[in-house]
C-alpha positions in Angstrom: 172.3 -63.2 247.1 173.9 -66.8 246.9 171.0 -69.0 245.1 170.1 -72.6 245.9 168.8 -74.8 242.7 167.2 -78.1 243.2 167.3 -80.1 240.1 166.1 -83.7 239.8 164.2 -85.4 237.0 160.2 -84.5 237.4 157.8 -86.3 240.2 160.8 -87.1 242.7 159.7 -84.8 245.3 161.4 -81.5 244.3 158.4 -78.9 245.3 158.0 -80.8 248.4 161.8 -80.0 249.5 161.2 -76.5 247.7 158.0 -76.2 250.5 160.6 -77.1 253.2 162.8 -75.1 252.7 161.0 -72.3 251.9 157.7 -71.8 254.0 154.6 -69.9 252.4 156.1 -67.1 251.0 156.3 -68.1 246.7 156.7 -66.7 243.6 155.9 -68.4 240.5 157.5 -67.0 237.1 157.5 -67.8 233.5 161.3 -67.8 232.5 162.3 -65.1 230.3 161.0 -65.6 226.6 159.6 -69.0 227.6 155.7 -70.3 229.1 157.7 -72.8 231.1 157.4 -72.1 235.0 159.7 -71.9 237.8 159.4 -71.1 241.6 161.7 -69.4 243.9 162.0 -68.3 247.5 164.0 -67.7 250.1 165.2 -69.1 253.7 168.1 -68.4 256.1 171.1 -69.7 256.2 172.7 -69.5 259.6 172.8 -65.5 259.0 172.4 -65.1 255.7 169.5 -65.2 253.3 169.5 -67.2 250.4 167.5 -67.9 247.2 165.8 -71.3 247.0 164.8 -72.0 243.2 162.5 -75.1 242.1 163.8 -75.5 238.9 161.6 -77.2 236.0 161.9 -81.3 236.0 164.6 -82.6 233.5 165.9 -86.0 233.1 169.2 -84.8 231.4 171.2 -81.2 230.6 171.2 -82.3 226.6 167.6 -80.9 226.1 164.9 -83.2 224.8 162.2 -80.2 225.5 161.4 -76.1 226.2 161.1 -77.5 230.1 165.0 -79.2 229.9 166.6 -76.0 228.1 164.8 -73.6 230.6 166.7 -76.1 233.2 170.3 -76.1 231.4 169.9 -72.1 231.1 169.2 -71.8 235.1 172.2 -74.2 235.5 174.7 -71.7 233.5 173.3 -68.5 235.3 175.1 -69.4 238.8 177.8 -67.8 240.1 180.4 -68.7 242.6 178.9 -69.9 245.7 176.0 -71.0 244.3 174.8 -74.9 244.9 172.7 -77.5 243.7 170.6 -79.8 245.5 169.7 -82.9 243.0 166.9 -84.3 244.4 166.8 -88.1 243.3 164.1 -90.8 243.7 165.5 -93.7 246.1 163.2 -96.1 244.4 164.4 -95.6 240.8 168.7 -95.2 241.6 169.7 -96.2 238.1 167.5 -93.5 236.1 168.1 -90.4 238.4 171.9 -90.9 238.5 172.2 -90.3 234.7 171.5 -86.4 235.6 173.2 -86.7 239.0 176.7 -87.7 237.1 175.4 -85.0 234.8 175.8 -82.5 237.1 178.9 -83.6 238.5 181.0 -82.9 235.3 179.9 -79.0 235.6 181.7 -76.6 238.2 178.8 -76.1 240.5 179.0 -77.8 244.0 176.3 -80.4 244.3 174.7 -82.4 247.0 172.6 -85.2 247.0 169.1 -85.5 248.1 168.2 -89.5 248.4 164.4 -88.9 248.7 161.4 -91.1 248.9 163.9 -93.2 251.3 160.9 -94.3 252.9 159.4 -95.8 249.9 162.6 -98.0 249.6 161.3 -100.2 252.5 158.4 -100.8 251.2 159.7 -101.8 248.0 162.2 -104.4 249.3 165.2 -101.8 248.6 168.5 -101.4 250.6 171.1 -98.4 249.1 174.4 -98.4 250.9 174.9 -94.2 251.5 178.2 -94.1 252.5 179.2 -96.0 249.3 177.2 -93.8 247.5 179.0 -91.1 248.7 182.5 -92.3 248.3 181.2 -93.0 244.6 180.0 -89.3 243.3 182.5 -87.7 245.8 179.6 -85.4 247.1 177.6 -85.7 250.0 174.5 -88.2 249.8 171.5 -87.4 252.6 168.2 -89.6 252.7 165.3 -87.5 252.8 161.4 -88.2 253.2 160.3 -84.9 251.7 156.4 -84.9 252.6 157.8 -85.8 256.8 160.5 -84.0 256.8 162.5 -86.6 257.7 166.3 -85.8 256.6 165.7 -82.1 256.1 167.7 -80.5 258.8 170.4 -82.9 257.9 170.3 -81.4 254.5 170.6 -78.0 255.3 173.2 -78.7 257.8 175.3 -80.2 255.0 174.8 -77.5 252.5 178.7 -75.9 253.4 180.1 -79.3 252.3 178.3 -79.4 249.1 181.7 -79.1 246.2 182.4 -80.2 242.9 184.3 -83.3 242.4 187.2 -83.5 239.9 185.7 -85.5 237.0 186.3 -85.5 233.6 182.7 -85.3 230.7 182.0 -88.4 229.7 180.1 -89.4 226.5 176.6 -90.8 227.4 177.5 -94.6 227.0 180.6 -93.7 229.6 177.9 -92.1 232.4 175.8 -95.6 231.5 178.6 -98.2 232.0 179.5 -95.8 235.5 175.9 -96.2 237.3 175.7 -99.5 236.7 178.9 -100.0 238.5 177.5 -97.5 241.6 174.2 -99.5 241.6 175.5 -102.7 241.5 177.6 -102.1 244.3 175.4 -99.9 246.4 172.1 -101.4 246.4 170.6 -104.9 246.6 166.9 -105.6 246.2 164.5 -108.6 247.9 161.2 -110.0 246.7 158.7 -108.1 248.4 154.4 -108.2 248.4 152.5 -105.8 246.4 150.5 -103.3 249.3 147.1 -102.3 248.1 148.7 -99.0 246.6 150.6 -101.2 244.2 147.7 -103.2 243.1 145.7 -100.3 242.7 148.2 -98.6 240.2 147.8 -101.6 238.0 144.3 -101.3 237.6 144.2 -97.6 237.1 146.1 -97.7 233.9 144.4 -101.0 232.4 141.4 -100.0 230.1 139.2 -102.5 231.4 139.8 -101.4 235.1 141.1 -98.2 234.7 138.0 -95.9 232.5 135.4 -97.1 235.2 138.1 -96.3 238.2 138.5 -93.1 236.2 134.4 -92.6 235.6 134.3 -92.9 239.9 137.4 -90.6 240.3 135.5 -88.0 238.3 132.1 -88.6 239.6 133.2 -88.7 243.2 135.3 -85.7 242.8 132.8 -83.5 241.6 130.4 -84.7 244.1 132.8 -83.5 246.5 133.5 -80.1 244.6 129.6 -79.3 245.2 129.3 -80.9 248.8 131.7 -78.5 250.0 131.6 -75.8 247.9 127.2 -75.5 249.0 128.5 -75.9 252.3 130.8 -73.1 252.3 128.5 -70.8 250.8 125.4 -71.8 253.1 127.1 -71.9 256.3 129.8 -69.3 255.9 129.6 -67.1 252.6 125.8 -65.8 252.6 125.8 -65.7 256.6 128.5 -63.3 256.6 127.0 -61.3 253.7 123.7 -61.2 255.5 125.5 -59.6 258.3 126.6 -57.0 256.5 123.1 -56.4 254.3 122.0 -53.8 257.0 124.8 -51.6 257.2 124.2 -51.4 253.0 120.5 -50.9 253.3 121.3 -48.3 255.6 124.1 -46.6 252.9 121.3 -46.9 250.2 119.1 -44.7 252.3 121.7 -42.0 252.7 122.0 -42.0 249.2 118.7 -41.9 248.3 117.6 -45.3 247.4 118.4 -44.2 243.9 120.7 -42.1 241.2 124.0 -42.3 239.9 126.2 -43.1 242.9 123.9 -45.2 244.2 123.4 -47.3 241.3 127.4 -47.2 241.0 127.8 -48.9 244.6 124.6 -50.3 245.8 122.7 -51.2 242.4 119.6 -51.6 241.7 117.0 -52.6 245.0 115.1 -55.7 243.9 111.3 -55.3 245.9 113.0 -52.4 247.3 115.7 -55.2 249.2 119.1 -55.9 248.4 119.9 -58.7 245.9 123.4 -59.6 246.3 123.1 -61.9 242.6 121.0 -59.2 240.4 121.7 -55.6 242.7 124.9 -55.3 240.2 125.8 -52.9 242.3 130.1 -52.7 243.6 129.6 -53.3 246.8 126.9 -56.0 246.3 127.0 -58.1 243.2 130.7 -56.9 242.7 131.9 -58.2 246.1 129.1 -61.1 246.5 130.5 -62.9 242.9 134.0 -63.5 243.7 133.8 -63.6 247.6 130.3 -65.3 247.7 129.4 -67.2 244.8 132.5 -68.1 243.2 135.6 -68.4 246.1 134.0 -71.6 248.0 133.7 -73.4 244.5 137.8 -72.6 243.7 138.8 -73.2 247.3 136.6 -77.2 247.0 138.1 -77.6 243.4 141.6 -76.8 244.3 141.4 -78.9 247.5 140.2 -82.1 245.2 142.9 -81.1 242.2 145.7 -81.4 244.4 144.8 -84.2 246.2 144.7 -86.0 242.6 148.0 -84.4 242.2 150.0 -85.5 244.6 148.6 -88.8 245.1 149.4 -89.5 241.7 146.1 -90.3 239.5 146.3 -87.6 236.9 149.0 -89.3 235.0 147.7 -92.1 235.0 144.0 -90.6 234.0 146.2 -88.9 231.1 147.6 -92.2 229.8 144.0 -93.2 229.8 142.6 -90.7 227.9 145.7 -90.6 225.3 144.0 -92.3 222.5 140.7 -90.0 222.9 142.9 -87.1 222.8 144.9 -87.9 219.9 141.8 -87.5 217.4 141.5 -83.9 218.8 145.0 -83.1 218.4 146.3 -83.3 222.0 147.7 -85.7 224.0 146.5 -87.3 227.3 148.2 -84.8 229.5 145.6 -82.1 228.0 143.1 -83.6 229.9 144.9 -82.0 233.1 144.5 -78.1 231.8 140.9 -79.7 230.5 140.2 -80.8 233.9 141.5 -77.4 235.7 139.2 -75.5 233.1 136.2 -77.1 234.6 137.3 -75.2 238.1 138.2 -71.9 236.7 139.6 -71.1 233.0 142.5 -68.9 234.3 144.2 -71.7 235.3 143.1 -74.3 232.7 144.4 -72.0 229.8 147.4 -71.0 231.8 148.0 -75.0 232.3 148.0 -75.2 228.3 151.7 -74.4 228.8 152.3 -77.5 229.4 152.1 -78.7 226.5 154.5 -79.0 223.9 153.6 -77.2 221.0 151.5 -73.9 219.9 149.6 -76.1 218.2 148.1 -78.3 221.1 148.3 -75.1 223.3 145.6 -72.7 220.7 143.7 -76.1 220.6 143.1 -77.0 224.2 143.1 -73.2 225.5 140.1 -72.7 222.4 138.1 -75.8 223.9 138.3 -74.8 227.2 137.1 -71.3 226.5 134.6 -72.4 224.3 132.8 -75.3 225.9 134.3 -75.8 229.4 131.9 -74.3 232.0 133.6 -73.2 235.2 133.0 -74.3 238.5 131.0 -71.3 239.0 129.1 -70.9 235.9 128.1 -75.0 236.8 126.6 -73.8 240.1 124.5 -71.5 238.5 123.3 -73.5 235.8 122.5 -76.2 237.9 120.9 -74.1 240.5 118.2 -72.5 237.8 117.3 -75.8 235.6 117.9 -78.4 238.8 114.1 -77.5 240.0 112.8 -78.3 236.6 114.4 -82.1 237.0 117.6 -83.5 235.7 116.7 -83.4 232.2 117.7 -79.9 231.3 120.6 -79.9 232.9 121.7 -83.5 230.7 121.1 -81.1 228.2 123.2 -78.5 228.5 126.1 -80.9 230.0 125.2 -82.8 226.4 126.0 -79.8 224.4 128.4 -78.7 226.0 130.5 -82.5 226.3 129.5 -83.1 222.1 130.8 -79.1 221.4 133.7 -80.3 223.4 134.7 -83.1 221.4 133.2 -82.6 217.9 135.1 -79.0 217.6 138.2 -80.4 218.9 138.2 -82.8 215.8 137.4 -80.6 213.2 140.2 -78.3 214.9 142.3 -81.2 214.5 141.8 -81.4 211.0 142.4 -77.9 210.2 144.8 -76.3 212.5 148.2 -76.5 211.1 151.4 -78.0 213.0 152.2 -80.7 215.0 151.3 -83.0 218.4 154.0 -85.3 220.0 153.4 -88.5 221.2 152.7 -88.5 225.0 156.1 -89.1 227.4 154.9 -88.6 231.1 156.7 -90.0 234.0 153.9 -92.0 236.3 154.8 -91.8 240.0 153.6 -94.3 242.2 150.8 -93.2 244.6 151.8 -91.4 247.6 149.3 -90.5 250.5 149.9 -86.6 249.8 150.7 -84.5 253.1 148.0 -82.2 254.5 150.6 -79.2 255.3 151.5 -79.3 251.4 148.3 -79.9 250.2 146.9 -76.6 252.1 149.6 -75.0 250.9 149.1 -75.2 247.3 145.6 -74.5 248.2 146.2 -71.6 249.4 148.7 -70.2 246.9 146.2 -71.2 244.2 143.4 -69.5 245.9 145.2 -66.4 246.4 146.3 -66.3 242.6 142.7 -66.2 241.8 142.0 -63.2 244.2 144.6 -61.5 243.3 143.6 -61.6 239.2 139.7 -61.9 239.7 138.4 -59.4 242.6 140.2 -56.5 240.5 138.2 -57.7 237.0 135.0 -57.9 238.5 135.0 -54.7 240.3 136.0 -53.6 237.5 133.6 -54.7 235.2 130.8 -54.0 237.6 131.6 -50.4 237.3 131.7 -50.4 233.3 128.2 -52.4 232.9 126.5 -50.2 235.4 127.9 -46.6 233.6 127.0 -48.5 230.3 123.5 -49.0 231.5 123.1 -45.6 233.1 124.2 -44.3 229.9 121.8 -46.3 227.9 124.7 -48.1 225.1 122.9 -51.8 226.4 119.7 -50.4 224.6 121.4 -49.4 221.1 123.0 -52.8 221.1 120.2 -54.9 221.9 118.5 -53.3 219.1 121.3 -54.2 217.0 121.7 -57.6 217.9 117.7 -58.6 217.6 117.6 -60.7 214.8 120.3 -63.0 216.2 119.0 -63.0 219.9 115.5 -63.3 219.2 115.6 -64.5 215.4 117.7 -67.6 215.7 118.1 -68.1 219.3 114.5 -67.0 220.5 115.3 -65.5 223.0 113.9 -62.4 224.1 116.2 -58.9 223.5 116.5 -58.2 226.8 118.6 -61.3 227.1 121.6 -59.3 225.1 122.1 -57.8 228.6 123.2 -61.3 230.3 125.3 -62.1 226.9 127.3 -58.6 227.4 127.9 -59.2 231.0 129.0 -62.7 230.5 132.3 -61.2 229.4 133.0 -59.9 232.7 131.6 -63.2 234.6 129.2 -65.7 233.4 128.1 -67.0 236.5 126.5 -63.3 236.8 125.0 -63.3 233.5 123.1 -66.4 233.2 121.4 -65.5 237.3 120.4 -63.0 235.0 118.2 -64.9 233.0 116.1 -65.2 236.2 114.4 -62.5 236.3 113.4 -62.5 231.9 110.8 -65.4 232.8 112.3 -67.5 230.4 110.8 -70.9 229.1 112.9 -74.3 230.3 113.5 -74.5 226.7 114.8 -70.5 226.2 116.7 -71.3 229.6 118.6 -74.3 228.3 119.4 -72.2 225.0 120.3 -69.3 227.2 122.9 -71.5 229.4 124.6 -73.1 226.6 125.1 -70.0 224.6 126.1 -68.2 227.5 128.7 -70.9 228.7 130.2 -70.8 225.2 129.8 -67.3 224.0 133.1 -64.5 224.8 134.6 -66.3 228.4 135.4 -63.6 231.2 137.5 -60.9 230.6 140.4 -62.5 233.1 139.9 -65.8 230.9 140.5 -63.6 227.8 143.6 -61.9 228.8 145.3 -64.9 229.8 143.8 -66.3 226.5 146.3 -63.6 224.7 149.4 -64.4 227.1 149.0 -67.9 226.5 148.3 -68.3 222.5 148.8 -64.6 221.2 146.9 -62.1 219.6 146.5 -64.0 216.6 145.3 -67.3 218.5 142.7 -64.7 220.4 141.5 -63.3 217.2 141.2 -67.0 215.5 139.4 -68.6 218.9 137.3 -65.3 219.1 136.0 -66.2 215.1 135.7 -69.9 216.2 133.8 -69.3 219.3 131.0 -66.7 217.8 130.6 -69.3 215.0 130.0 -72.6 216.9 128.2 -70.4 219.4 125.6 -69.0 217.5 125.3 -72.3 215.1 124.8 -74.3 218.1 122.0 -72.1 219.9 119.9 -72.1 216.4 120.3 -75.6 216.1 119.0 -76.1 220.4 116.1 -73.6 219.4 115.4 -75.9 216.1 115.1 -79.2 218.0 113.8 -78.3 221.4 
């Protein structure tokens, strides 16, 4: 199968022409021996079906990171009949050429993709494309990615894509060449900042940009609840409730009671179904992924990519930088920090971003260790919110100071190193709803795909556990910790062993202990930091290793119990 690549340097529209081309159907993979992703899919090609492949961002094909060599490896693997599109940013001709000439000098056809065209306008910029083309000797098409505009143009040009004649040059050679092109090919007039413009200057200027940042945040997560609520309100618990009969009616045929029933239906709360505390797998097992947690992903992922593609998270990583360096990570961190706060699959995975195994084992320990999920949040805020806002400071307290205070001492004691931060900011765009549902949906469907198997899962092994009576023998064994140090009562050991398989589930089951507000607030914090699901711990060994596991495991049962004595000292 002939393969497509689009190479460009990183934020000029590539997985926007990748969505084009390629419709829903994605696979993401980790290239071989590498954490660094690519995509690929497919589309036809008058009769024929060819391979479409996003390839990672790279400014040039002599490496300056894991992300560029992954890029330079893909480029060697084609064959004859292969192409590349190079996607370049209109507004920025002189930096994406550098690659483009790049390219030119290797023996795969190439054809250019002038996107962002529209943005030209609006920046006062006129690019002559025929004398583009006459220049690199390979076709040039103007494309507005997130329209379309320019797309079927493209693909109708693919056959003409070739390889034009030209010998390697040395880097100050390719330099002296595109400023030729661009002084010949484009011409540039004064034109007024729009409101966009202006507003990218105060989101990177400390004095404007932390409290623009603070309102991003604050408004985001606003949103995150407004819709998540809403989604279980008016659509999750009204389907579930439809269903509840049709279960009360299987527990009866099974007796109300007994080993299968306990296994499917769980345990009858005031002899009704209780989808949270039931535990049973079709009840708690379906209600916690479906239920309680999906609506909170599907709101979080909706307001992540928005931030995305409109493009504030670089700038809310230049931001942060300086915070970020006292912990050992850069500012980008903060975006794996801030997709931890949704789900911690996807913030550790989002570790791989980062440079080196150092900042990865940091961030990826932090968010395991002190980042509650978007679920977990729910839960705590639903228990302590009817006993004011003052608990719920508290645990947020905790949890922020944890954050922060265990990222510097990991600083100080995790060997390696951190590089500076080197991010490309892209102006803001108004992001496309199509795309935007898109990655939406792919996200969403990742998280069904490696969470609805773990809880089931899970479900099944805490109830045969129960059955069999292990939780007893280890609450026994665990007493002086629980109720010595923690004071908590013993039973409590039950919610702590469950909260490997999902914390949201475990601290509901504080509920029904009759707990203090102060055992509750001890209870929630150790819970959020203490062992993170069991699909947050696997990806916590792909990610950092079985070593890194092992050394965040130590970490986390350290700070966790030493913080939960110190909240039962002091409250």
């Amino acid at each position: 199968m002939r393969k497509i690549l689009l190479m460009g340097n990183p934020n000029v529209g590539k997985s926007v022409v990748f969505s084009r081309l390629t419709g829903v159907y994605v696979i993401v993979s980790n290239y071989p021996g590498t954490t660094v992703e690519f995509r690929k899919g497919h589309m036809k090609l008058g009769k024929e079906q060819v391979e479409i492949i996003d390839v990672p961002g790279a400014y040039t094909l002599e490496p300056t990171c894991k992300a560029e060599e992954v890029a330079v490896e893909m480029l060697k693997e084609t064959r004859p009949g292969d192409i590349v599109i190079n996607i370049v940013d209109a507004t920025n001709l002189e930096r994406n050429l550098y690659l483009t000439l790049e390219l030119m000098e290797r023996e795969t056809p190439v054809i250019v993709a002038l996107n962002l065209w529209d943005e030209t306008k609006h920046k006062g910029i006129t690019i002559d494309v025929p004398g583009l083309e006459r220049w690199l000797k390979v076709p040039v098409v103007p494309t507005v990615a997130v329209t379309g505009e320019g797309i079927k143009e493209l693909v109708d040009r693919f056959p003409e894509a070739r390889t034009p004649k030209i010998r390697k040059h040395t880097r100050l050679e390719r330099w002296e060449d595109i400023g030729k092109i661009v002084k010949e090919v484009q011409t540039l007039v004064h034109h007024h900042h729009t409101f966009l413009e202006r507003l990218q200057d105060l989101s990177v200027k400390p004095a404007s940009g932390l409290p623009i940042a603070a309102l991003v945040i604050y408004l985001a997560f606003k949103t995150i609840r407004f819709i998540g609520e809403g989604l279980i309100g008016y659509v999750c618990e009204p389907i579930f409730e439809f269903f509840t009969p049709f279960l009360m009616k299987l527990s009866v045929l099974l007796g109300s009671s007994g080993f299968l029933h306990d296994i499917l239906i769980g345990k009858l709360i005031d002899g009704e179904i209780d989808f949270v505390q039931s535990f049973g797998l079709l009840t708690t097992g379906l209600f916690v992924p479906f239920g309680m947690v999906l609506p909170y992903i599907i709101s979080f992922y909706l307001i992540l990519s928005v931030l995305e593609d409109f493009g504030y998270l670089p700038r809310l990583a230049v931001l942060v930088d300086n915070i970020m360096h006292h912990m050992g990570l850069h500012g980008y961190a903060i975006i794996p920090t801030l997709l931890g706060l949704g789900c911690g699959v996807p913030g550790i995975m989002a570790t791989r971003i980062l440079e080196s195994w150092r900042e990865r084992f940091i961030a990826a320990t932090l968010i395991a260790i002190a980042l509650p999920c978007a679920a977990l949040q729910a839960m705590i805020i639903g228990i302590l919110g009817k006993y004011g806002s003052g608990p719920i400071a508290t645990v947020y307290g905790t949890l922020f100071a944890v954050w922060f205070l265990l990222g510097l001492i990991l600083n100080r004691f995790v060997s390696g190193f951190s590089p500076e931060l080197l991010i490309e900011i892209p102006p803001y765009r108004l992001p496309p709803l199509r795309t935007l549902l898109k990655k939406v949906w792919m996200r969403v469907l990742g998280f069904l795909r490696d969470a609805v198997p773990i809880v089931l899962l899970g479900v099944l092994i805490v109830n045969i556990l129960y059955i069999l009576g292990v939780f007893d023998s280890i609450a026994a064994f665990t007493a002086p910790v629980i109720t010595g140090l923690l004071g908590l009562p013993k039973e409590a050991i039950v919610a702590v062993l469950v909260g490997f398989l999902r914390k949201d589930v475990a601290v509901g089951m504080l509920v029904p202990l009759n707990l203090t507000v102060k055992q509750l607030i001890v209870g929630c914090v150790v819970l959020s930091m203490f062992f993170p699901c069991i699909a947050t711990y696997i990806v916590l060994i792909k990610e950092v290793g079985w070593k890194g596991m092992l050394a965040a495991t130590g970490i986390m049962i350290l700070a966790t119990i030493l913080v939960g004595s110190l909240l039962n000292l002091l409250l």
